[in-house]
C-alpha positions as protocol buffer text, in pm:
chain_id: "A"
residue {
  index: 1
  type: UNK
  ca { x: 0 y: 0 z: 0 }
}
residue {
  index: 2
  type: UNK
  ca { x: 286 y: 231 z: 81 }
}
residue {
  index: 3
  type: UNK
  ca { x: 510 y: 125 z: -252 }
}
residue {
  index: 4
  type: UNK
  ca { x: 146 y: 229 z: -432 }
}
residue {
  index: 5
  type: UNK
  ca { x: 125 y: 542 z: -249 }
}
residue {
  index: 6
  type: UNK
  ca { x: 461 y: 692 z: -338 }
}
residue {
  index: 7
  type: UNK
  ca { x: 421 y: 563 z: -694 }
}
residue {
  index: 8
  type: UNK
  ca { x: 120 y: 754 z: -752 }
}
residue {
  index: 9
  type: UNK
  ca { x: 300 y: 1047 z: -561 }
}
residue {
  index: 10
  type: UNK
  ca { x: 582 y: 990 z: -789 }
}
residue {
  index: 11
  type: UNK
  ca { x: 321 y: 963 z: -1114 }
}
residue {
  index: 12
  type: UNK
  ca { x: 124 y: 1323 z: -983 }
}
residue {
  index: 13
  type: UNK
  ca { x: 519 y: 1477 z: -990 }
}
residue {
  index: 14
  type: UNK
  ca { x: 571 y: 1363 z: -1340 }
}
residue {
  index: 15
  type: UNK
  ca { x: 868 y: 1214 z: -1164 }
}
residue {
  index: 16
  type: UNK
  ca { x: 787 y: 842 z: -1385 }
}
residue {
  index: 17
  type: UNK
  ca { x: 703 y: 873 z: -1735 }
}
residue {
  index: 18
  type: UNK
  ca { x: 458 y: 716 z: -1864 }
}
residue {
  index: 19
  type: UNK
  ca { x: 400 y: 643 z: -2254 }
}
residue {
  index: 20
  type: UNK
  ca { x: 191 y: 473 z: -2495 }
}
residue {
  index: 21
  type: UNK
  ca { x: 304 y: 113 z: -2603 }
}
residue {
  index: 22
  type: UNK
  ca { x: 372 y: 176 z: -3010 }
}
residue {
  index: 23
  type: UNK
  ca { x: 113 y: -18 z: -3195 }
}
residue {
  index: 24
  type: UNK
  ca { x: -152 y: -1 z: -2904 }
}
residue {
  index: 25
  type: UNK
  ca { x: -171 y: 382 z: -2839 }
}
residue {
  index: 26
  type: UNK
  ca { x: -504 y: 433 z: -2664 }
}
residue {
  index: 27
  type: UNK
  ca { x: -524 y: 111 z: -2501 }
}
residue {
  index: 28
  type: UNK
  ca { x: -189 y: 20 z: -2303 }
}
residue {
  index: 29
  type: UNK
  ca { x: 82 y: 268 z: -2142 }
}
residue {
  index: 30
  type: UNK
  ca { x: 427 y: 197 z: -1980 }
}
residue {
  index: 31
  type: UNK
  ca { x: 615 y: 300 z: -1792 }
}
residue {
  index: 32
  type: UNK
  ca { x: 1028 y: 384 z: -1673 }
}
residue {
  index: 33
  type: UNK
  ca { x: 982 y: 111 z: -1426 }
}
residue {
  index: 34
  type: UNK
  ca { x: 870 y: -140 z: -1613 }
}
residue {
  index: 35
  type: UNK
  ca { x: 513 y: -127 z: -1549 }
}
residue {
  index: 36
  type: UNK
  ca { x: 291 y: -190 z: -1838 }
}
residue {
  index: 37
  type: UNK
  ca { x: -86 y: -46 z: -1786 }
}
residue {
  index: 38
  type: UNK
  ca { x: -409 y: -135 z: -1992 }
}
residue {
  index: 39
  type: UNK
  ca { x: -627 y: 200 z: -2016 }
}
residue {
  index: 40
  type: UNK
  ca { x: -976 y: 202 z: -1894 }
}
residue {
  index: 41
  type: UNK
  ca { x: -1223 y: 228 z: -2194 }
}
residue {
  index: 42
  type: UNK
  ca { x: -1586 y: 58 z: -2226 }
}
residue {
  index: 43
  type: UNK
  ca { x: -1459 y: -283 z: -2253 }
}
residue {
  index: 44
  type: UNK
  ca { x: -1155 y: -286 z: -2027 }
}
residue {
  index: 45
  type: UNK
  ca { x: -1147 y: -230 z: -1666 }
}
residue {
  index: 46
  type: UNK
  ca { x: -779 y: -84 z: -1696 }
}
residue {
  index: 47
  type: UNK
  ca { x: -486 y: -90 z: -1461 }
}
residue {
  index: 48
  type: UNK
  ca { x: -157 y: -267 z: -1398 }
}
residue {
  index: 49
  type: UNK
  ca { x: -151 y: -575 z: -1603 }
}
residue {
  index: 50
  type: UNK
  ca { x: 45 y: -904 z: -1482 }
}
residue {
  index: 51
  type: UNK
  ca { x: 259 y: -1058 z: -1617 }
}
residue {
  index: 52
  type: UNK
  ca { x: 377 y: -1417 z: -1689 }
}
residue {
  index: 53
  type: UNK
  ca { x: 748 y: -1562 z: -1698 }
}
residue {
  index: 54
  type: UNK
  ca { x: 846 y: -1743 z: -2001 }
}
residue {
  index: 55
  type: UNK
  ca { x: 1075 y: -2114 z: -2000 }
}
residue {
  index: 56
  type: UNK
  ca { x: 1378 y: -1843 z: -2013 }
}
residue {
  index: 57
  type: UNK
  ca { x: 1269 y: -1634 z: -1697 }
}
residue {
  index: 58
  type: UNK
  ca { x: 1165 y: -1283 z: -1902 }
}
residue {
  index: 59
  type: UNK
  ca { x: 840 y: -1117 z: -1850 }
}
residue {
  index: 60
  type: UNK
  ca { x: 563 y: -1101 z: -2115 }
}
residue {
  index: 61
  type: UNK
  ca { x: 256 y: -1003 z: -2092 }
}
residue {
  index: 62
  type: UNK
  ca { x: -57 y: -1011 z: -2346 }
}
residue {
  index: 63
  type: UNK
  ca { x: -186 y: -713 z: -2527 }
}
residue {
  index: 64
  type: UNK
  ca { x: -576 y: -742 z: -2692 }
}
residue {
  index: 65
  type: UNK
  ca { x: -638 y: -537 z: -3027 }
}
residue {
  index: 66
  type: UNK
  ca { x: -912 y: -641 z: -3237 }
}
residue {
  index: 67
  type: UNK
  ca { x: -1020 y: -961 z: -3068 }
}
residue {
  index: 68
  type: UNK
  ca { x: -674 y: -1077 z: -3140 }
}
residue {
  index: 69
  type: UNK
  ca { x: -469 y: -1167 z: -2818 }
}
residue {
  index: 70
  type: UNK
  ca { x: -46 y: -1124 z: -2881 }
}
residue {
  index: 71
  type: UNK
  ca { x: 214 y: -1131 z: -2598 }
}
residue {
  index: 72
  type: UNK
  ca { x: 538 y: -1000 z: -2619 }
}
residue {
  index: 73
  type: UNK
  ca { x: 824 y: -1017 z: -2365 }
}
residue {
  index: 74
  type: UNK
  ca { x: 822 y: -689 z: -2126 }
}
residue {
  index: 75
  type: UNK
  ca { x: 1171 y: -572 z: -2137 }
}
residue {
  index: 76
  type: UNK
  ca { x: 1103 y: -532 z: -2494 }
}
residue {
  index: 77
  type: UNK
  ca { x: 841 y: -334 z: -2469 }
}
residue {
  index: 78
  type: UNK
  ca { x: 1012 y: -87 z: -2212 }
}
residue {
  index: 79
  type: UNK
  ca { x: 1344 y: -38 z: -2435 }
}
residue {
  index: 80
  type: UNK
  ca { x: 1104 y: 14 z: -2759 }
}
residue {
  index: 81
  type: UNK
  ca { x: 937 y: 335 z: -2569 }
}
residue {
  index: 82
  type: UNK
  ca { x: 1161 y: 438 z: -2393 }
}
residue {
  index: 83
  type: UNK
  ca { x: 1551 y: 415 z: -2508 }
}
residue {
  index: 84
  type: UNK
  ca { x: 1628 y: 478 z: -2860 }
}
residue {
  index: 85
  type: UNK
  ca { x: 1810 y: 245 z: -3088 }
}
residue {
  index: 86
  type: UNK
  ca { x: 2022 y: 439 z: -3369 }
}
residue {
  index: 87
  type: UNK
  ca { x: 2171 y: 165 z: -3475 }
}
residue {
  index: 88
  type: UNK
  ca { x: 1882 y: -79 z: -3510 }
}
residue {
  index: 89
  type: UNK
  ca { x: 2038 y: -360 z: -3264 }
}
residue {
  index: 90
  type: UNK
  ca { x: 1830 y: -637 z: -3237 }
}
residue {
  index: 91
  type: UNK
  ca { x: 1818 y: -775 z: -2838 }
}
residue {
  index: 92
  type: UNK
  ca { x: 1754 y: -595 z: -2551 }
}
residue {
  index: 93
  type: UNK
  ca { x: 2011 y: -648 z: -2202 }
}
residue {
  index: 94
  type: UNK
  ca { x: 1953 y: -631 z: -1881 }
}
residue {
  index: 95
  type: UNK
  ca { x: 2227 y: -484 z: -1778 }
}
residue {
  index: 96
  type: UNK
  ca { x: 2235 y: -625 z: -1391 }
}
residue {
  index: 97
  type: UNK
  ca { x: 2176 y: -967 z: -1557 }
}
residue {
  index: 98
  type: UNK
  ca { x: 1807 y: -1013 z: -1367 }
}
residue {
  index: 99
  type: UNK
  ca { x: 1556 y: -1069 z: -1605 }
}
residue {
  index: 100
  type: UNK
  ca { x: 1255 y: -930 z: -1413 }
}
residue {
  index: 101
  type: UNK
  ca { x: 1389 y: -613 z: -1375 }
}
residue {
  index: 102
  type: UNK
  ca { x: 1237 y: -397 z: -1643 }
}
residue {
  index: 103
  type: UNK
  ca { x: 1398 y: -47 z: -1533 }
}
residue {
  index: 104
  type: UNK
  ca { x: 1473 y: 171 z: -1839 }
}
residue {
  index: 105
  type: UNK
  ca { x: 1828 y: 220 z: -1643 }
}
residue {
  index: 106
  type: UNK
  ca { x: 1855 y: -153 z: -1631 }
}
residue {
  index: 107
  type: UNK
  ca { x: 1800 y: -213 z: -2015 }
}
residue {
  index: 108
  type: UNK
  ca { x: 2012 y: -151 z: -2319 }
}
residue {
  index: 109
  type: UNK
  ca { x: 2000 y: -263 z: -2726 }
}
residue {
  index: 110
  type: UNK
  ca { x: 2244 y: -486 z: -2794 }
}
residue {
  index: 111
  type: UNK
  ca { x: 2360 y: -734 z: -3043 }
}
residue {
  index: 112
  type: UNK
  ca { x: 2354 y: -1064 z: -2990 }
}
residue {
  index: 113
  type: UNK
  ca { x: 2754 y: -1085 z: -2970 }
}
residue {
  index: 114
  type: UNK
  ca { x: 2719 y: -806 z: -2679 }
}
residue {
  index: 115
  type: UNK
  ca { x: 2411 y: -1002 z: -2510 }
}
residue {
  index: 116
  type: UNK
  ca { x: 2632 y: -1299 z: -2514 }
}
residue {
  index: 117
  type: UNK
  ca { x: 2963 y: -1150 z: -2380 }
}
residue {
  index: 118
  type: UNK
  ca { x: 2748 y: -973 z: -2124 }
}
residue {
  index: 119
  type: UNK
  ca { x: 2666 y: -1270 z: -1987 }
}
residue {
  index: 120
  type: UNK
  ca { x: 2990 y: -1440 z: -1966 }
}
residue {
  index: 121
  type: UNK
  ca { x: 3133 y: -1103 z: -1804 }
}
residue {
  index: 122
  type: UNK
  ca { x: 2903 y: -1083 z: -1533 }
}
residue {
  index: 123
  type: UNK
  ca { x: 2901 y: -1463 z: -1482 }
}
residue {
  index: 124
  type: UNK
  ca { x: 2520 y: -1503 z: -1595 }
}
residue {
  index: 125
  type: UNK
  ca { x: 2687 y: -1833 z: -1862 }
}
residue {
  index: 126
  type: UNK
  ca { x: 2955 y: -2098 z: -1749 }
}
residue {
  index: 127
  type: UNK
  ca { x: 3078 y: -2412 z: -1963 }
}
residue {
  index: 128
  type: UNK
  ca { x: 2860 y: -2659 z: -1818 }
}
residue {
  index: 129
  type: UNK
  ca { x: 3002 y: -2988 z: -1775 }
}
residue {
  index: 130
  type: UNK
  ca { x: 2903 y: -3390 z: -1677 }
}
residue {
  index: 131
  type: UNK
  ca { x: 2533 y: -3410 z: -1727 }
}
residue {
  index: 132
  type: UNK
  ca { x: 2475 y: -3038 z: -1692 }
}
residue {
  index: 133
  type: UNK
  ca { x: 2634 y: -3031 z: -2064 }
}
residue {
  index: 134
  type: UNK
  ca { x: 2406 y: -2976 z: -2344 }
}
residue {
  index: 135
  type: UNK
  ca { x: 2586 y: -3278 z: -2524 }
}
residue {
  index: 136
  type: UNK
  ca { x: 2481 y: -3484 z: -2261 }
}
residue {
  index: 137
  type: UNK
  ca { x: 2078 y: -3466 z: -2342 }
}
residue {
  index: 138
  type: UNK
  ca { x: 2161 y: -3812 z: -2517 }
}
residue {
  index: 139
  type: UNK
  ca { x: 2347 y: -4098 z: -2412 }
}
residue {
  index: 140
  type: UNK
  ca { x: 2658 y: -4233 z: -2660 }
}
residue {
  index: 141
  type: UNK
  ca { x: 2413 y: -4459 z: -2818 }
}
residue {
  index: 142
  type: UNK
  ca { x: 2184 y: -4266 z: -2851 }
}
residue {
  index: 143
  type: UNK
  ca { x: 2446 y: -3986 z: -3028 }
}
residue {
  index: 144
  type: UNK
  ca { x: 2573 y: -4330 z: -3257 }
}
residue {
  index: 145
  type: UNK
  ca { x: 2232 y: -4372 z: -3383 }
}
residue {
  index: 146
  type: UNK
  ca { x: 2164 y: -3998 z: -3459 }
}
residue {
  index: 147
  type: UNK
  ca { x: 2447 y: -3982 z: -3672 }
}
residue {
  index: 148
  type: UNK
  ca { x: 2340 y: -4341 z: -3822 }
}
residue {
  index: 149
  type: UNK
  ca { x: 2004 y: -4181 z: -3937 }
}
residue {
  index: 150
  type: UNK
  ca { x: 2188 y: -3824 z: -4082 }
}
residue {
  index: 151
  type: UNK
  ca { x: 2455 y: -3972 z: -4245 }
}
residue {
  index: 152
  type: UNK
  ca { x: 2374 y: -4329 z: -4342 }
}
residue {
  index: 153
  type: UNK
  ca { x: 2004 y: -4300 z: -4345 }
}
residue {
  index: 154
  type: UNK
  ca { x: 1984 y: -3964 z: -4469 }
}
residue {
  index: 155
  type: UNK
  ca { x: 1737 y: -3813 z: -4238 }
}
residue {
  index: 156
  type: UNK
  ca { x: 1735 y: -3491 z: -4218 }
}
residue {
  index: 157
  type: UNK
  ca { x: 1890 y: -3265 z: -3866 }
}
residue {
  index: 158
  type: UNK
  ca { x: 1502 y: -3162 z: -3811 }
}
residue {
  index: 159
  type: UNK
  ca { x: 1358 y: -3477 z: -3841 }
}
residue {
  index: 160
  type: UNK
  ca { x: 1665 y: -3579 z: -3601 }
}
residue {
  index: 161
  type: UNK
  ca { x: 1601 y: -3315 z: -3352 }
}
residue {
  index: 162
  type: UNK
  ca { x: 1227 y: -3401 z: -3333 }
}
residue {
  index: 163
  type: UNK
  ca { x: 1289 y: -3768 z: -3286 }
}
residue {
  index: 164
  type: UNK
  ca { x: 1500 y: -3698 z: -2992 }
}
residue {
  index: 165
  type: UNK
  ca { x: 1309 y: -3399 z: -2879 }
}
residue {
  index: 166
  type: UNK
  ca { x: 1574 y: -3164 z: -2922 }
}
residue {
  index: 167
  type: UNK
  ca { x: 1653 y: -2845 z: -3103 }
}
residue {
  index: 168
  type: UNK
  ca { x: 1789 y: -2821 z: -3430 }
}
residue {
  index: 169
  type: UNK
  ca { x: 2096 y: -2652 z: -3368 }
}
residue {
  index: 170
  type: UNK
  ca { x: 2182 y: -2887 z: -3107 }
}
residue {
  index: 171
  type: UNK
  ca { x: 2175 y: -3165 z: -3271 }
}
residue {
  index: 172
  type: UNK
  ca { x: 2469 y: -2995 z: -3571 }
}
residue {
  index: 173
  type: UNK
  ca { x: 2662 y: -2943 z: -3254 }
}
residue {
  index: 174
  type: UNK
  ca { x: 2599 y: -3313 z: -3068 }
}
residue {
  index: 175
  type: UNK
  ca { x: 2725 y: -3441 z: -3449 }
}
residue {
  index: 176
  type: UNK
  ca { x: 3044 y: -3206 z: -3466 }
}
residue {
  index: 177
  type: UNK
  ca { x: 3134 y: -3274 z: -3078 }
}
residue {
  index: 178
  type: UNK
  ca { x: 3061 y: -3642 z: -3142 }
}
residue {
  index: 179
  type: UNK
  ca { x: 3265 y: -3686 z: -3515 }
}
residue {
  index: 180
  type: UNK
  ca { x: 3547 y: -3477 z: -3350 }
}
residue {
  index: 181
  type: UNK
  ca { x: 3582 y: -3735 z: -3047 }
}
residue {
  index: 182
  type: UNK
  ca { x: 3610 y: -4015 z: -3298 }
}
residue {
  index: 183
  type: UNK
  ca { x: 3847 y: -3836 z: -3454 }
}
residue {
  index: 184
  type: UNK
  ca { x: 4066 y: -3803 z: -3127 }
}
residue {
  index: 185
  type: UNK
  ca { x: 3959 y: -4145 z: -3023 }
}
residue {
  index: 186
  type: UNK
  ca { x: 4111 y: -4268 z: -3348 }
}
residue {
  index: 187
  type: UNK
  ca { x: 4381 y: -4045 z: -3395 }
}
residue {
  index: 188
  type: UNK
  ca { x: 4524 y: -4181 z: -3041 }
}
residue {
  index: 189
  type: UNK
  ca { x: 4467 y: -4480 z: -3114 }
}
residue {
  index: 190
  type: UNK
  ca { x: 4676 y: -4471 z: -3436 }
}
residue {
  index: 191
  type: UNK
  ca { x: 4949 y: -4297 z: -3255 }
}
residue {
  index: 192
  type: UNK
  ca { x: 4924 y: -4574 z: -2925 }
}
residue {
  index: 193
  type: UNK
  ca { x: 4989 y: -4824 z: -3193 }
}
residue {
  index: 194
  type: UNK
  ca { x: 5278 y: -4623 z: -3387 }
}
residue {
  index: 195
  type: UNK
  ca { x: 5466 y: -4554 z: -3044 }
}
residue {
  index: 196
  type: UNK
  ca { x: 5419 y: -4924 z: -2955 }
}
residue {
  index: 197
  type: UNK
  ca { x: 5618 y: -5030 z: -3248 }
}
């Protein structure tokens, strides 16, 4: 009650702005602190909306236009109205790495290359290891038979990745991590037996 207080305080100050969401002027506002409002009209009741975490941990929350329903992740939303983007980047950061915090001063455009490097810098990604490793999804026989079906039986990496339930990019990088330990495998091997003789 006392958070709500001072925000309206803050609102009355003009201390938060508060702007239409582009593409939905008229019906939903945001704001600098990540707040994203529905406006009262004859069919809406209006007021702070909710909003629901995605698999990744972001915010989104659904906007209603012409009996169509279309959800969008917050943070987006926020860095569209409020921080421009002169060189047409593509992702938005969060700068502190914590992906329900929506501040404008928390958000930046970046590329995906900067998102990325963020993330190792601040310690948000690690090399994952042991069955925390993305090539560990599938056990070695199960890795032997995927590349049985792509190379010998010609199936394709989607149909691959949907057998095993698995993106497609991860399964090009299970078969390149997998061929380049049989290549090691075999390449010791060969040398083992040429240092024996």
């Amino acid at each position: 009650m006392i958070i709500m207080s001072v925000y309206i305080k803050m609102r009355i100050m003009n201390i938060i702005r508060k702007v239409a969401v582009a593409g939905y002027e008229g019906l939903y506002e945001v704001d600098e602190l990540g707040n994203i409002f529905s406006i009262k009209r004859p069919n809406a009741i209006g007021g702070l909306l909710k909003f629901t975490p995605d698999s990744f941990g972001y915010l989104r929350v659904g906007f209603s236009k012409d009996n169509k329903v279309k959800t969008y992740k917050a943070h987006r939303i926020v860095a569209a109205a409020f921080i421009p983007n002169p060189d047409n980047k593509p992702q938005v950061n969060h700068i502190n790495g914590i992906k329900t915090d929506n501040r404008v001063e928390n958000l930046e455009w970046a590329t995906q290359k900067e998102n990325i490097n963020h993330a190792w810098g601040i310690g948000l990604s690690k090399n994952k290891k042991g069955h925390k490793s993305l090539l560990s999804k599938l056990n070695k026989d199960q890795r032997i038979q995927m590349l049985t079906d792509y190379v010998v039986n010609r199936v394709s990496q989607k149909q691959v990745a949907k057998k095993y339930s698995i993106s497609q990019p991860l399964v090009s990088m299970i078969m390149k991590q997998f061929v380049k330990d049989i290549l090691t495998e075999s390449g010791e091997a060969i040398n083992q037996r040429l240092t024996q003789k």
